[in-house]
C-alpha positions in Angstrom: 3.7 40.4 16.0 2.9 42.4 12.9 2.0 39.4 10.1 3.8 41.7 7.6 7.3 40.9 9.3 7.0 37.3 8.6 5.6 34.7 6.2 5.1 32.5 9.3 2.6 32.8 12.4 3.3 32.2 16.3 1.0 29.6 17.7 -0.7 29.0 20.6 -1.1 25.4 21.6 -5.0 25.0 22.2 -7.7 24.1 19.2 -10.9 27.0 19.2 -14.2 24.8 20.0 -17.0 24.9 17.9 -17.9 28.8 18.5 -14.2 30.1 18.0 -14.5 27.7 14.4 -18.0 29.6 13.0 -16.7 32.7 14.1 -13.4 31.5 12.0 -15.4 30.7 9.2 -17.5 33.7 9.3 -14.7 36.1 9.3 -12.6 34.4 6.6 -15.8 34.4 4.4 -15.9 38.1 4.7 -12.7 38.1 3.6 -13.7 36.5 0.0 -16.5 39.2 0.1 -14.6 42.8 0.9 -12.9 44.7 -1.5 -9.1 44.1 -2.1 -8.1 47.2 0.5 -10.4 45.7 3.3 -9.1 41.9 2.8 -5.7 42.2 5.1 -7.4 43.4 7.6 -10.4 40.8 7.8 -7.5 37.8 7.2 -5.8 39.4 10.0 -9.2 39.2 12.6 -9.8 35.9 11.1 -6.4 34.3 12.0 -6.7 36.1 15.4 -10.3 34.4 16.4 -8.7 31.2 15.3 -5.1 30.9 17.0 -5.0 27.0 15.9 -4.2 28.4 12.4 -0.9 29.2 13.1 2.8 27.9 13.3 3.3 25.7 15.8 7.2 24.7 15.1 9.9 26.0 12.5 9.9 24.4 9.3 10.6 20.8 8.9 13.5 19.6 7.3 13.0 18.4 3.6 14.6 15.2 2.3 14.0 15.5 -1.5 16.3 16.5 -4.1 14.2 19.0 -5.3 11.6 21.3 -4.3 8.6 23.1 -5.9 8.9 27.0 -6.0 5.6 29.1 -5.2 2.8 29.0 -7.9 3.6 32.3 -10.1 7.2 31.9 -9.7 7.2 30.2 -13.4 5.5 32.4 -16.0 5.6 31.0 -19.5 6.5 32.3 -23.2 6.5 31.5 -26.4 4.5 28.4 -27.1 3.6 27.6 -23.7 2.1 30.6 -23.1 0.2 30.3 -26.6 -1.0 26.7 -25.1 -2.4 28.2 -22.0 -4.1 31.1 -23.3 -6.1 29.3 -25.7 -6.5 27.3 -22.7 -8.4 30.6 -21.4 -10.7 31.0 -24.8 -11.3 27.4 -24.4 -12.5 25.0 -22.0 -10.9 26.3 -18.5 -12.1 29.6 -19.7 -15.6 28.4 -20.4 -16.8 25.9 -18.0 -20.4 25.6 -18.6 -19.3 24.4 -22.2 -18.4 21.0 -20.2 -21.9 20.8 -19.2 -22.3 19.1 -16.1 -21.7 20.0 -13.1 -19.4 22.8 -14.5 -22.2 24.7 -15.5 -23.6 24.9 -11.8 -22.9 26.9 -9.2 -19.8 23.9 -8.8 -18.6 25.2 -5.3 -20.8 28.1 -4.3 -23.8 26.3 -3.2 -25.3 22.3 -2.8 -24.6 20.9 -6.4 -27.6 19.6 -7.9 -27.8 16.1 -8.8 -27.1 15.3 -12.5 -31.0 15.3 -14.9 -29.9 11.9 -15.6 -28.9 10.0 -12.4 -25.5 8.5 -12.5 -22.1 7.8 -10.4 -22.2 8.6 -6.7 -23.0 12.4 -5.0 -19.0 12.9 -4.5 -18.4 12.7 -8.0 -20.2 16.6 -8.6 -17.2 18.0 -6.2 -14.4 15.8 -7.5 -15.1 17.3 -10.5 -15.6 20.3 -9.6 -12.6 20.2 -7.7 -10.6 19.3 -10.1 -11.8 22.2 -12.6 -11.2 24.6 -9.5 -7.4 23.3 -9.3 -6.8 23.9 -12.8 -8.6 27.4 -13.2 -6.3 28.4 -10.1 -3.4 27.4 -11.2 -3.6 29.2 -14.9 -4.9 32.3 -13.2 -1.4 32.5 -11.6 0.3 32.1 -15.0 -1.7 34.1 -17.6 -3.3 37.5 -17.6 -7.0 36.6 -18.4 -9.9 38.7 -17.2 -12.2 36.1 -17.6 -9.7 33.6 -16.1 -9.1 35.3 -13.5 -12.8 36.1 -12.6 -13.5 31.7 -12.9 -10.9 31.5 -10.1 -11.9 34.5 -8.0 -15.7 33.0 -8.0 -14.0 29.8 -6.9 -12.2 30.6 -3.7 -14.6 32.9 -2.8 -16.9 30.3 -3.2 -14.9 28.0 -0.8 -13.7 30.8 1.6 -17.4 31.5 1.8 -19.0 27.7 2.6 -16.9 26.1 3.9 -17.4 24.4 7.0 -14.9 21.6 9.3 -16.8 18.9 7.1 -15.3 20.6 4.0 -14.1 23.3 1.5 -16.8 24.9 -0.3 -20.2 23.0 -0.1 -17.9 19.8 -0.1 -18.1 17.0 2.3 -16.2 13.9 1.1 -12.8 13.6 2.2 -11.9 13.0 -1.5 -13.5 15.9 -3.4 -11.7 17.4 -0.1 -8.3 16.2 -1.4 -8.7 17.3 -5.0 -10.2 20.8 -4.1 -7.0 21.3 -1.4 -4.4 21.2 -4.4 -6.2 24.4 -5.2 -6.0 26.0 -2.1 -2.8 25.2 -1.8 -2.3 26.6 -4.6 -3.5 30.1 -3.6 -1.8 30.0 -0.5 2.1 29.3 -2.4 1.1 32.0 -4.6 -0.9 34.8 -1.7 0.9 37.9 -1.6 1.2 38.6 1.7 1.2 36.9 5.1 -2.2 37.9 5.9 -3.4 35.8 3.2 -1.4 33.1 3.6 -2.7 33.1 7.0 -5.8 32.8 6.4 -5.7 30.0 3.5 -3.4 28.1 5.9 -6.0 28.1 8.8 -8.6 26.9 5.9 -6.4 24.4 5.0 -5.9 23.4 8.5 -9.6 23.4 9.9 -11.0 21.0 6.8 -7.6 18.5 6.9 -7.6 18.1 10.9 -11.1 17.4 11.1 -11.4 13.8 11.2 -8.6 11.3 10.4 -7.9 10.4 6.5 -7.9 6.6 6.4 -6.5 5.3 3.1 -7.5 4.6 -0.9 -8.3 8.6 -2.1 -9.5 9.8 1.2 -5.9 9.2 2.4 -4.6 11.8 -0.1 -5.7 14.4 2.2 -2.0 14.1 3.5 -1.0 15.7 0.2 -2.4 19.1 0.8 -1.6 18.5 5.1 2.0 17.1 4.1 2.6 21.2 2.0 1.2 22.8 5.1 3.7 21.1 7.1 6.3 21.9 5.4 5.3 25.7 5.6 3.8 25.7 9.1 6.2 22.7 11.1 2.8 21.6 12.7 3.1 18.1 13.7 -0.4 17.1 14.0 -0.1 17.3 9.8 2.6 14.8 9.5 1.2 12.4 12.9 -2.3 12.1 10.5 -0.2 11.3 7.0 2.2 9.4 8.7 -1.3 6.7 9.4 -2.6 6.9 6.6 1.2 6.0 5.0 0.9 2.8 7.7 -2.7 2.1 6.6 -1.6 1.5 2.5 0.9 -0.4 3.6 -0.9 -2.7 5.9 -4.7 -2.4 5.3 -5.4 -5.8 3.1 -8.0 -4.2 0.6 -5.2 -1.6 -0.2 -4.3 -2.1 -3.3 -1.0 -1.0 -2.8 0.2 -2.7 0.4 4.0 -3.3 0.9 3.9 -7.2 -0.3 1.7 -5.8 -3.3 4.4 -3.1 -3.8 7.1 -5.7 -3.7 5.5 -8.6 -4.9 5.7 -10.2 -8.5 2.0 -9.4 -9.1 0.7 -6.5 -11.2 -1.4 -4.0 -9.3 -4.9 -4.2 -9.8 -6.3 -0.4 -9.4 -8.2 2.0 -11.4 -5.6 4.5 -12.8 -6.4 7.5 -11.3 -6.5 5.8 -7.8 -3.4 4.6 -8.4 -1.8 8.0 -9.9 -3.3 9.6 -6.7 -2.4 6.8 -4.0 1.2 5.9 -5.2 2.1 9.4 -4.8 2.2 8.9 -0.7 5.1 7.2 -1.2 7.1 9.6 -2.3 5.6 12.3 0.0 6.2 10.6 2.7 10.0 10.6 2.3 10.4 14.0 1.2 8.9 15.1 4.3 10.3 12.2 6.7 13.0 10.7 5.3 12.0 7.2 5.7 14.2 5.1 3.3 11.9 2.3 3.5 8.9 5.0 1.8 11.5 5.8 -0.8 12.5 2.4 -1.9 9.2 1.9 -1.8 8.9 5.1 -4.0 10.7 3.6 -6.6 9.8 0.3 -6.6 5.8 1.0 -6.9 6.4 3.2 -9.5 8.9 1.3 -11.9 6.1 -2.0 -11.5 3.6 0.9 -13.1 5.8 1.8 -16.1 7.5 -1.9 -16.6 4.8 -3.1 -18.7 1.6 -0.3 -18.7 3.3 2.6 -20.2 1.7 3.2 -23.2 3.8 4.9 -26.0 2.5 8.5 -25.4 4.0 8.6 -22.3 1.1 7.6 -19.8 0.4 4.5 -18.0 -2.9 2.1 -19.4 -6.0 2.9 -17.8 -9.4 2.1 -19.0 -10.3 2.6 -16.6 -8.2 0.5 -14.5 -4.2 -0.6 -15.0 -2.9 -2.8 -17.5 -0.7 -4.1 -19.8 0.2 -2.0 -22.8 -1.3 -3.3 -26.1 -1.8 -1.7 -29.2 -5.9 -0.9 -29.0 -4.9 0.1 -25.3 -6.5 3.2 -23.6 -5.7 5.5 -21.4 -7.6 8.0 -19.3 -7.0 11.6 -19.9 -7.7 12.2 -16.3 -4.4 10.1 -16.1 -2.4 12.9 -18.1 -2.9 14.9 -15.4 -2.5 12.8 -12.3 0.5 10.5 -13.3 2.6 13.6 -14.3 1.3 15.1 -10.9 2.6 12.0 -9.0 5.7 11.5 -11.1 7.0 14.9 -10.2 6.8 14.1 -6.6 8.4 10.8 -7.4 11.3 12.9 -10.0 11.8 15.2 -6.1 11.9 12.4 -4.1 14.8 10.0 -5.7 16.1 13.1 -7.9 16.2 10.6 -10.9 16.0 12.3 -14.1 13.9 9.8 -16.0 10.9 10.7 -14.7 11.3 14.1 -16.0 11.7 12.2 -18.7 8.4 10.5 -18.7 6.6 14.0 -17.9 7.8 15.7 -20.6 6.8 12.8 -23.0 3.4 13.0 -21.8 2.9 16.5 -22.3 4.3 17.0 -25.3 2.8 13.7 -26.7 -0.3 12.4 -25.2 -1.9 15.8 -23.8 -1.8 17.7 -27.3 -3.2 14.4 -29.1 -5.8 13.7 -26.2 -7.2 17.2 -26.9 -8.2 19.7 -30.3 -5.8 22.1 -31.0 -7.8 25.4 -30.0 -8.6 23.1 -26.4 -12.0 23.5 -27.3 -12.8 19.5 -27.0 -10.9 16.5 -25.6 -11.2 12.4 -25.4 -12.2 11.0 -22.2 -10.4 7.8 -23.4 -7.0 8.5 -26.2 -5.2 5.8 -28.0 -2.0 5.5 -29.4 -3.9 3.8 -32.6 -6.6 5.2 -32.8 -7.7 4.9 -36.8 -10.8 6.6 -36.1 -12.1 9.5 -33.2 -16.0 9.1 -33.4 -18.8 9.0 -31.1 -19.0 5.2 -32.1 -15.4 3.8 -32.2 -14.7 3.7 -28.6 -12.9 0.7 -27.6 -14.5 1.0 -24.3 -17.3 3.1 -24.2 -19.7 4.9 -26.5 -18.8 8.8 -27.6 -15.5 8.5 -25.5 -13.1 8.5 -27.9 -14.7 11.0 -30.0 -13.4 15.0 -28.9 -16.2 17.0 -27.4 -16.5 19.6 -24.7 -19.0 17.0 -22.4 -19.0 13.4 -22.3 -21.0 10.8 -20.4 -18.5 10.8 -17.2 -17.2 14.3 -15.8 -13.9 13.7 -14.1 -11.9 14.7 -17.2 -13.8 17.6 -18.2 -12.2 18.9 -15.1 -8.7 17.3 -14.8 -7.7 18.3 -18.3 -7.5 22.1 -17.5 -4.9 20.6 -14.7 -1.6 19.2 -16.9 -0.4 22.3 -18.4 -0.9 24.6 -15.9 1.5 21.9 -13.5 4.0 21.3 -16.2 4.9 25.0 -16.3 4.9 25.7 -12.4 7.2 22.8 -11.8 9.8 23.5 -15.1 11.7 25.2 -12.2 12.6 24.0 -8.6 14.9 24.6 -5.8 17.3 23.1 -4.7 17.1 21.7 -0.9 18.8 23.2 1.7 20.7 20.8 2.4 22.9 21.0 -0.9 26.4 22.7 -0.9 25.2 25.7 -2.2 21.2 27.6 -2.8 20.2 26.7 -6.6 17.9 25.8 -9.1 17.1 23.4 -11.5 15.5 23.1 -14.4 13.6 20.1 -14.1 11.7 20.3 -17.4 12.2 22.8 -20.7 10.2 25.4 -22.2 10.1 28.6 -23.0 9.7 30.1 -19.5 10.9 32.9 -16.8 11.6 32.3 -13.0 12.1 34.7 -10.6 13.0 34.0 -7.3 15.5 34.7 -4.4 19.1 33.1 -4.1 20.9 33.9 -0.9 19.3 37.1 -0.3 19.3 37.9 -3.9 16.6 38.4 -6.3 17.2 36.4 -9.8 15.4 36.0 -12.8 16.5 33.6 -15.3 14.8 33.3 -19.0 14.7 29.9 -20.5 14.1 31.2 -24.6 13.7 27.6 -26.9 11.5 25.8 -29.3 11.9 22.8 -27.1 10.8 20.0 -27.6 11.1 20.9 -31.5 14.6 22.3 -31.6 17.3 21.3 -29.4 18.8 24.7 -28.2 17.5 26.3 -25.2 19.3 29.4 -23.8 19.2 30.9 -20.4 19.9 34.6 -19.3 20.4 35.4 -15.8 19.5 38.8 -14.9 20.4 40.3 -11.2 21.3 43.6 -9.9 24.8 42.2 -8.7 26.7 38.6 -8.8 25.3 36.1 -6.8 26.8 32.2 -5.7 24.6 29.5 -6.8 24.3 25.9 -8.7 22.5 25.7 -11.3 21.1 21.9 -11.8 20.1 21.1 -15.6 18.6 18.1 -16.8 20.4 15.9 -19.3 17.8 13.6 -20.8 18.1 10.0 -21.1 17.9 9.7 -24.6 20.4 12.6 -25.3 24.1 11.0 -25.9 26.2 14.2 -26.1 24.6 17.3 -24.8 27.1 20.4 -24.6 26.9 23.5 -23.1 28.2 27.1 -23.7 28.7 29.9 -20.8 28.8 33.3 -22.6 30.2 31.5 -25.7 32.6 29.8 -24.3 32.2 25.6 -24.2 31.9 24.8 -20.6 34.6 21.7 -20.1 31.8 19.4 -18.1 31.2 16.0 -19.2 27.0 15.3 -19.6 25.6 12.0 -18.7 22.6 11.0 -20.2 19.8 10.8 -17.6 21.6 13.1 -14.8 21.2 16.5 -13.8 24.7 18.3 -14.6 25.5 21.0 -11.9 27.0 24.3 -12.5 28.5 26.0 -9.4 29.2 29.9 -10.7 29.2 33.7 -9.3 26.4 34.1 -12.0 26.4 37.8 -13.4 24.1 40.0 -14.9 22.9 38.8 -18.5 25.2 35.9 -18.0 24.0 33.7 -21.5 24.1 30.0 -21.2 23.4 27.5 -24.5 22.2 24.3 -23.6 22.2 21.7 -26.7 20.8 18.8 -26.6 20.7 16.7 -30.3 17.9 15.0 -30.4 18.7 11.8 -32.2 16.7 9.8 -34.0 15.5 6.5 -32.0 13.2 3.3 -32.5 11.7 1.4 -29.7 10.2 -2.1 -29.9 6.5 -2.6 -29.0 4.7 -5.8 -28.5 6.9 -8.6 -28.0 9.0 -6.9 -31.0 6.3 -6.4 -33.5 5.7 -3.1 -33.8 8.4 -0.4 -33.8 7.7 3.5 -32.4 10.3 6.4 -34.0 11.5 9.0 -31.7 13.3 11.9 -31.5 14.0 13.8 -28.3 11.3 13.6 -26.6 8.5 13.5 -29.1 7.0 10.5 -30.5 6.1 10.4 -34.1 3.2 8.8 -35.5 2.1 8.3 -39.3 0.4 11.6 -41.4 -2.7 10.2 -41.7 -5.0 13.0 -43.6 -7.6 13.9 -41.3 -11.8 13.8 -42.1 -13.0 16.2 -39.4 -16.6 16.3 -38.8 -18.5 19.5 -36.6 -21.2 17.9 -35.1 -23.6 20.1 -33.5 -26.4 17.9 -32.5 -25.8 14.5 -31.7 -28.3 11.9 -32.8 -30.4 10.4 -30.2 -28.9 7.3 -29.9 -25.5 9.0 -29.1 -27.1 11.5 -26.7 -29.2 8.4 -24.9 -24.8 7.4 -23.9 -24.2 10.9 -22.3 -26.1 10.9 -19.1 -27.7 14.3 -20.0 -24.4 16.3 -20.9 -25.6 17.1 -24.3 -23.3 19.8 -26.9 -24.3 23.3 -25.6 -21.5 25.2 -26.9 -18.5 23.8 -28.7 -19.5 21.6 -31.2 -18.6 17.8 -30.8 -15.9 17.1 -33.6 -15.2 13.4 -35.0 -12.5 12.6 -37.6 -12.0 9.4 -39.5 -9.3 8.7 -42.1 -9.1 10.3 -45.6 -5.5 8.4 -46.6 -4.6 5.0 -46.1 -3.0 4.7 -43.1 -2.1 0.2 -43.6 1.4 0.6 -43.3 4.9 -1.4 -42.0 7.7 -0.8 -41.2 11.0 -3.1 -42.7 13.8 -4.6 -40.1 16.2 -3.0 -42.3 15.0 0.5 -41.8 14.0 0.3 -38.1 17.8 -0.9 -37.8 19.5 1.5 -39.9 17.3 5.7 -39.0 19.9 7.1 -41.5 16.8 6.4 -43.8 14.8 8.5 -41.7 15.3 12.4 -43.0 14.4 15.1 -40.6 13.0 17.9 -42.1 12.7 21.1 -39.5 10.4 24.1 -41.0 9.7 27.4 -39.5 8.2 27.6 -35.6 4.2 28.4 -35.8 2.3 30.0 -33.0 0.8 26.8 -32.2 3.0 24.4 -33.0 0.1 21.4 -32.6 -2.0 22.1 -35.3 -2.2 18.9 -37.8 0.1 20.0 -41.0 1.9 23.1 -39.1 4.5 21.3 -36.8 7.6 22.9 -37.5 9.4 19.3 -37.9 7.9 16.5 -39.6 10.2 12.4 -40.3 10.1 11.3 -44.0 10.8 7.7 -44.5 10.3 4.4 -46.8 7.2 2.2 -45.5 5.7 -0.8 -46.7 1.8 -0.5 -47.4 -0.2 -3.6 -45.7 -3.5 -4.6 -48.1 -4.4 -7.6 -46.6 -4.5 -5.9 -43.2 -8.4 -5.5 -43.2 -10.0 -3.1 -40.8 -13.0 -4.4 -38.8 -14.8 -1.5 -40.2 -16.0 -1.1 -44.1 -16.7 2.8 -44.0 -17.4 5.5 -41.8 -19.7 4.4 -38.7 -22.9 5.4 -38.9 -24.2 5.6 -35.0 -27.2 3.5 -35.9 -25.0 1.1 -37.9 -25.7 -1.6 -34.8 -29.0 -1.9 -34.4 -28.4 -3.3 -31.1 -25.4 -1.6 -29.4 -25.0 1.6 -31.9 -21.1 0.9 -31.9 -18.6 0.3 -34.3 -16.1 -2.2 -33.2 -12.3 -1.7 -33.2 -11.2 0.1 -36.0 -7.9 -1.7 -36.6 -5.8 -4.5 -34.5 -2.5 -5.3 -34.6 -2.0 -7.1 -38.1 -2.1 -11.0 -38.1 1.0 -12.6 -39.8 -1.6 -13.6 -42.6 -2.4 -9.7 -43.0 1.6 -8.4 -43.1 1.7 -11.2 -46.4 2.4 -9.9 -49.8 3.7 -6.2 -48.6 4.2 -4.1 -50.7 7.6 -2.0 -52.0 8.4 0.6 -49.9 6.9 3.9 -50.5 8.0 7.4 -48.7 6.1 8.5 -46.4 6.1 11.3 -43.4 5.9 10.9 -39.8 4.4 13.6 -37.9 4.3 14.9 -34.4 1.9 12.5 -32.1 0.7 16.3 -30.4 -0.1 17.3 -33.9 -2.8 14.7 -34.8 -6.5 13.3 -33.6 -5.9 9.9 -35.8 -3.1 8.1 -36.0 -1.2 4.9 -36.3 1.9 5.1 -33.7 3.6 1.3 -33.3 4.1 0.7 -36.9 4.0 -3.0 -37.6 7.5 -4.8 -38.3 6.9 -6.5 -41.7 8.8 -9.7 -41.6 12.1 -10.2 -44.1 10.4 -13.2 -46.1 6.5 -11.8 -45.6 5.4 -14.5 -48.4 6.2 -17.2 -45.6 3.6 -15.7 -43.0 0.4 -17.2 -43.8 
């Protein structure tokens, strides 16, 4: 059969032995090494020598709502596509900025182990891993020499080393896990059968080499579950399917059914759990098991019940919690619990998870990182009064932004959330619906292209979401085509409308629903999508603290910003990074330069008509502190007894025994709230746009003198 006739292989039942794998291996590593003309023709002699690389059974069926489109099928614009090319002159553009182990030879080669000896020998590939994931990803969305030269190096790299233990010079199942989102990647995107051929029958010969038992070697099923669904091989879905059982019933698993159903909180470090919980819902989607998806739901809604901090992103520092106001979270856990939500959002097709994405994108990602993504926070606060190397309410130098900190795992993650926010804006719809379709699961300014019933259709999504509420999408086609097309209505939107080539459509839109439109779409067939955005207060803390929303962004005070370069950090600092000293991008700190002791009175958080919106004009980066093109002005109440536990900036040495400043600022005592003082206006601000900040304003109490 000639592989250009078909995106799919036929099979041959029997596994190569060990001579038929090197031989595998061999050939598929020349194929990283040829030039681009001889590379279908080495994929091709590398799939023939290994026949176990191929289909073995038609395509599965799918049980989710939704399904990802391949990786390049999404390009963005406008500000998205600002986002992820400074993404490319910043950090995922210049690894060995991040220090350790990006500035190795990461995949090519046996990573060295770290000049100062810490964590255990699969944390180098995790890490690496990870940084290879999000390299790949924005390779496929932007054009970037230099990007696209990281992820070349990369699979190379792994098409060249690998081995059955592993993908590159890999071999922990987990690292194994993390760097097969990447290949994966690659093979969605691969431009021809050839190629997907021969990523497939990498895929295959690292995933089916031993059994994956649970905790994060278990999520090898993630990258095995996406070959099964292109490849029907069983063997795929037989491994998962154990590893599924062994959650479930294995009683060190965290995440066992009683634990899943039980009154308990989970105890788990965040990014296990981000990774872990996502089984769940993969293991409907591919077999329909209702007992995984109630499960689905169930695990995740105990996560967000009382851990979700107000950014958007579950407490993890590093493991699960309750939400408080000096809470922390990971930013690893930007990345992973929007990763596992969308698979959660597919698998029940319930909108609020969208929801839940898109707040942490467009809140805690752009505040966990410096605008130009030169330096980010290992650990990000919704309060966070001060961003130093000392004022950590966990560890030393974490919260402070810098390209390197003491542990490596975000370093590489980061480069991960945008990147998967834009691939998944669109989906498909499963085949199982009435009619082919698409949704747009998340906005932005975008473009997908893609194939509906035979057709090819591109649709542009052109918006300032989430700073404007109007988002308008133009079909474009070379004749009319039958499809639906799903859009999300979000939860906190009350009376979204829509226009079809200027006309109002007549369709009611429920909040927190996708709204279906079943149309011959034409050629430069306009649609306007509005969705007012509200104003919106939610209660924090046992009701004493209020956040202000609207739409989907979260606004936090306008505190004016100290920011600090440093380019040397003193030697007490340095002693708390493990070796991953600044070589590049300066570390940056910034402390307050305005008071920031403010409340907020019952009266107004009851009555947002005393909340004015101002809108100003769209910047090109929309982020940067001062520039957001919306900004909330209101009446607070300043709070002068609220004392900080800090008397000036931190010096590092200030403690001569711990070199740390304690935390900046608690949630003020009733004692602290007394004597108020009259209201003043003040601005709220974008949380995306700032580095410190004050986010659950404190409720000031009607009769404050009464509190001491």
């Amino acid at each position: 059969m000639n592989l250009e006739d078909s995106e799919t292989l036929p099979t041959e039942d029997s596994i190569s032995h060990d001579r038929g794998r090197r031989e595998f291996l061999r050939l598929l590593g020349l194929v990283s090494l040829a030039p681009f003309a001889e590379r279908l023709a080495l994929a091709q002699a590398a799939v023939a020598s290994h026949p176990a690389a191929t289909v073995v059974a038609p395509a599965p069926k799918y049980f989710g709502h939704f399904s990802e489109l391949p990786v390049g099928a999404v390009k963005p614009l406008g500000w998205s596509k600002a986002w992820l090319e400074r993404q490319g002159t910043g950090l995922t553009g210049h690894p060995e900025n991040m220090a350790y182990p990006f500035d190795t030879c990461m995949l090519g080669g046996t990573i060295p182990a770290p000049s100062v000896k810490h964590g255990d020998n699969w944390w180098r590939y995790e890490q690496s891993g990870y940084f290879f994931d999000g390299v790949t990803r924005l390779s496929h969305l932007i054009d970037d020499p230099n990007v696209h030269r990281l992820h070349q190096q990369g699979i190379d790299d792994i098409m060249t080393n690998s081995t059955d233990r592993g993908y590159g010079s890999s071999v922990f199942l987990w690292p194994n896990a993390v760097i097969g989102r990447g290949v994966a990647a690659d093979y969605s995107a691969a431009a021809t059968p050839a190629q997907k051929a021969a990523l497939a029958a990498l895929i295959e010969r690292v995933v089916l080499t031993k059994p994956w038992p649970y905790g994060r070697d278990g999520v090898n099923a993630e990258t095995g579950l996406y070959l099964y669904a292109h490849t029907g091989d069983p063997r795929f879905l037989d491994l998962a399917t154990q590893a599924y059982n062994n959650y479930l019933t294995e009683k060190d698993s965290f995440c066992t059914k009683a634990k899943i159903t039980g009154p308990d909180a989970f105890k788990e470090h965040g990014v296990t759990a981000a990774e872990t919980l996502k089984m769940l819902a993969l293991m409907y989607l591919y077999s329909g098991d209702p007992d995984a998806l109630a499960l689905t739901t169930t695990a995740f809604d105990k996560i967000i019940a009382k851990g979700l901090m107000p950014d958007g992103v579950p407490v993890s520092s590093e493991f699960l919690g309750t939400a408080e106001f000096n809470s922390l979270h990971e930013t690893c856990d930007i990345s992973d619990w929007t990763w596992s939500m969308g698979y959660c959002m597919m698998a029940t097709g319930d909108a609020k998870w969208a929801d839940i994405i898109e707040r942490a994108i467009f809140n805690a990602l752009p505040g966990a990182v410096t605008k130009d993504f030169k330096q980010f926070q290992y650990f990000s606060c919704a309060n966070q009064i001060l961003a130093t190397s000392t004022s950590s309410h966990n560890t030393m130098t974490r919260m402070s932004y810098r390209a390197a900190h003491d542990t490596e795992c975000c370093g590489g993650n980061v480069n991960r959330a945008m990147p998967n926010y834009v691939i998944r804006q669109w989906m498909k719809l499963p085949a199982s619906s009435p009619r082919p379709g698409l949704a747009a699961v998340f906005y932005g300014p975008s473009e997908v292209t893609t194939e509906i019933a035979g057709q090819r259709v591109a649709i542009t999504q052109t918006t300032d979401y989430p700073f404007r509420d109007t988002i308008h999408f133009k079909v474009q086609t070379a004749r009319p085509v039958l499809f639906d097309l799903s859009l999300r209505i979000p939860g906190w939107c009350k009376s979204a409308s829509l226009k079809i080539n200027g006309k109002p459509a007549t369709e009611k839109f429920e909040p927190g629903t996708f709204a279906t439109i079943s149309r011959r779409f034409k050629h430069n067939d306009v649609l306007e999508l509005t969705l007012p955005m509200e104003l919106r207060s939610e209660d924090w803390f046992d009701g004493q603290s209020a956040v202000v929303l609207r739409g989907p962004l979260v606004y936090t005070l306008d505190i004016t910003e100290k920011r600090v370069e440093v380019t040397k950090d003193t030697p007490r600092v340095e002693k708390n990074l493990n070796g991953n000293f600044i070589q590049g991008f300066p570390a940056v700190e910034f402390t307050p330069a305005s008071e920031w002791r403010y409340g907020i009175d019952p009266a107004v958080k009851a009555d947002l008509t005393q909340i004015k919106v101002v809108e100003t004009a769209m910047t090109a980066n929309p982020f940067i502190p001062g520039q957001a093109p919306v900004h909330l002005e209101l009446p607070l109440r300043r709070l002068p007894k609220w004392k900080p536990e800090w008397t000036a900036e931190p010096s590092p040495d200030a403690d001569p025994e711990t070199g740390r400043a304690v935390t900046p600022a608690s949630l003020p005592k009733k004692k602290e709230m007394k004597d108020a003082e009259a209201a003043t206006p003040q601005r709220l601000v974008p949380y995306g746009s700032t580095h410190i900040r004050l986010t659950t304003l404190p409720i000031v109490p009607v009769n404050n003198t009464d509190n001491a």
